[in-house]
C-alpha positions in Angstrom: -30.3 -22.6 -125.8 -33.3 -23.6 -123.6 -35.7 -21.2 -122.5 -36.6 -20.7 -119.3 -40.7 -21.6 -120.1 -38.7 -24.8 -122.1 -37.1 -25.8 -118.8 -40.7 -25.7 -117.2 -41.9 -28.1 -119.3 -38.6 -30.3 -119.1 -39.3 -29.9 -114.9 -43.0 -30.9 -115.8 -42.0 -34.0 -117.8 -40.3 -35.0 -114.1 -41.7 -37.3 -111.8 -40.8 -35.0 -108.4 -42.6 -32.2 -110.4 -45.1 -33.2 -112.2 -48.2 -31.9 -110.5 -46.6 -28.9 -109.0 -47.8 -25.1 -110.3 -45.9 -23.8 -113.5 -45.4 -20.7 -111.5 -43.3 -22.5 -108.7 -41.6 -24.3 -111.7 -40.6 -21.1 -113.3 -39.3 -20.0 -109.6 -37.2 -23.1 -109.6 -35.7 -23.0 -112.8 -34.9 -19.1 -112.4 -33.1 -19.8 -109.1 -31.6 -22.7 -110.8 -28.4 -22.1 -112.9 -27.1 -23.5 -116.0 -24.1 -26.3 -116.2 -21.8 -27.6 -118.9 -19.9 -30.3 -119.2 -17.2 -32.1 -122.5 -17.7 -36.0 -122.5 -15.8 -37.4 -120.3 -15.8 -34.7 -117.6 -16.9 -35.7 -113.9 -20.0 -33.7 -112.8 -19.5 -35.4 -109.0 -17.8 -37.7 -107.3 -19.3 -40.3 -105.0 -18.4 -39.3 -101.7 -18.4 -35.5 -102.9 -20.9 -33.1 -100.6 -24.2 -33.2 -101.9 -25.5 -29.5 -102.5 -27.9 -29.8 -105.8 -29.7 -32.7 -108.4 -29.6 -32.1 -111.9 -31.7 -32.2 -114.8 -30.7 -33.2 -118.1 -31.4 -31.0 -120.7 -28.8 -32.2 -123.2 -26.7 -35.1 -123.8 -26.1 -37.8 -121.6 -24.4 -39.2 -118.4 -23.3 -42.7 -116.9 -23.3 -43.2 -113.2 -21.2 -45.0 -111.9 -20.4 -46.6 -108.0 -17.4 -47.8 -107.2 -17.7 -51.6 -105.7 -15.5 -54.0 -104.3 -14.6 -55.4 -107.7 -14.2 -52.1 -109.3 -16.5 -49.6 -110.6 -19.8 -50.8 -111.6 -22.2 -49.0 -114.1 -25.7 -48.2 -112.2 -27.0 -46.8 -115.9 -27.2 -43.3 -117.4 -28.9 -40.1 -117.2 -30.4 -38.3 -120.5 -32.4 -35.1 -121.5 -35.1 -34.9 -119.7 -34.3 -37.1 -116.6 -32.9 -36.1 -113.2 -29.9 -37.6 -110.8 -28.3 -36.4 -107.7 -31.8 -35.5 -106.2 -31.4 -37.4 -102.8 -29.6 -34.4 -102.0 -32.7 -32.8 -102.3 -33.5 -33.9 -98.7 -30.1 -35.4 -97.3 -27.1 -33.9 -96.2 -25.6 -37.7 -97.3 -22.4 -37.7 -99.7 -22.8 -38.7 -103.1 -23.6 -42.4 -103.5 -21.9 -42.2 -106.8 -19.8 -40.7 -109.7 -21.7 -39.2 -112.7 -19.8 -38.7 -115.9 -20.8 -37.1 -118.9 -20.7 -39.4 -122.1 -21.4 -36.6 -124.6 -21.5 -33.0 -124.6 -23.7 -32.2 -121.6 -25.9 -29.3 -121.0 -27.2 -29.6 -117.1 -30.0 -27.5 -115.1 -28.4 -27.2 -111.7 -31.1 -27.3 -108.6 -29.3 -25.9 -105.6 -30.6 -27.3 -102.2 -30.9 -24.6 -100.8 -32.9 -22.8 -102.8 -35.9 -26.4 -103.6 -35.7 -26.5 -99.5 -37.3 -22.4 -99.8 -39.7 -22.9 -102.5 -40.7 -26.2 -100.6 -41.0 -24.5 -97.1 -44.0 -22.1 -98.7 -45.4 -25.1 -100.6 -46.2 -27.8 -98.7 -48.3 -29.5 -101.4 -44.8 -29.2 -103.4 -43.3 -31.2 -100.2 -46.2 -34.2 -100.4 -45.2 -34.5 -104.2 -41.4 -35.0 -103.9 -41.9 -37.3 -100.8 -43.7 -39.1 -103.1 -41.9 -39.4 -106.1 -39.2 -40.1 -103.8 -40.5 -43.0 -102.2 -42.0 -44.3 -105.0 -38.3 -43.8 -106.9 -37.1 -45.8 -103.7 -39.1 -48.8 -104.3 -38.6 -49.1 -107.8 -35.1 -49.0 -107.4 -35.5 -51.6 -104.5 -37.5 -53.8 -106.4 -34.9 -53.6 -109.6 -32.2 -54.7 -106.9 -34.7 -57.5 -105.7 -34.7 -58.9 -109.2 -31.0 -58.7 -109.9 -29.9 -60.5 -106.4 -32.7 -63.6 -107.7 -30.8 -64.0 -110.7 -27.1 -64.6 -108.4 -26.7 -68.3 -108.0 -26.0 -69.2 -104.5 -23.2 -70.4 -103.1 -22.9 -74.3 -101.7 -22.0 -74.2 -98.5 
C-alpha cells in the first residue's frame, strides 16, 4: 500500500505537477481516492462521461481508440504516468478505452475536486495549462511523423 506522502512524490514525478507545492499535492491526493482494477478489466470506455484522470501507481494499462478498421492501440499507461486528464478541463467524452493489462492499482483525481484546489491556486492553473499544451504538441507532432511515413495514394 502507498502512502499518502508516496503518492506526493508519484504526483511530483508528473508533468501537470511538477512545480506545484507539496502541500496542494497532499490536498489532491487526500481528496483523491483509491482504484483497483484485474487485467483485463475496462477502467473507461471512449465515449464514457469524463469526471477524473488517473495516475498509475501500479501495473499497467493499454489505451485503446476504436477506428474505422477496428480498434487501434494508442500505447499504455504505467506506474507513475497519468491518462484521462483532458477531463481535467473538458466536459468532452472519453476519446478512448483504457484497459488494464495487469493487476492495476489507480489514484483517482475527481474533476471536481482539481477544478477547487485549482480555483485558489492560480499558479497551479498556469502549470497544468502548460503541461497540457505542451502534452498537446508532443502528441501532435508524434501524429505529424506517423502520417509522413503513409505512402500516398496515386490519383
Amino acid at each position: 500500500m502507498i502512502s499518502l506522502n508516496d503518492e506526493v512524490k508519484l504526483l511530483r514525478q508528473i508533468p501537470y505537477f511538477g512545480r506545484i507545492d507539496a502541500f496542494k499535492l497532499k490536498l489532491l491526493a487526500f481528496t483523491s481516492s483509491r482504484a483497483c482494477y484485474e487485467g483485463g478489466q475496462i477502467v473507461f470506455h471512449q465515449g464514457d462521461a469524463s469526471d477524473a484522470a488517473y495516475v498509475v501507481l501500479r501495473g499497467t494499462a493499454e489505451i485503446v481508440a476504436m477506428a474505422p478498421g477496428g480498434e487501434t492501440s494508442l500505447g499504455e499507461a504505467t506506474a507513475g504516468t497519468m491518462f484521462g486528464e483532458l477531463c481535467l478541463v473538458s466536459d468532452a467524452p472519453r476519446l478512448s478505452t483504457v484497459r488494464a493489462l495487469t493487476a492495476l492499482e489507480l489514484l483517482r483525481i475527481p474533476r471536481d475536486s482539481f477544478l477547487r484546489l485549482v480555483a485558489d491556486n492560480p499558479r497551479m492553473s498556469a502549470e497544468v495549462s502548460r503541461a497540457l499544451a505542451e502534452a498537446i504538441r508532443d502528441k501532435a507532432a508524434s501524429l505529424a511523423r506517423q502520417l509522413a511515413r503513409v505512402p500516398q495514394r496515386l490519383s
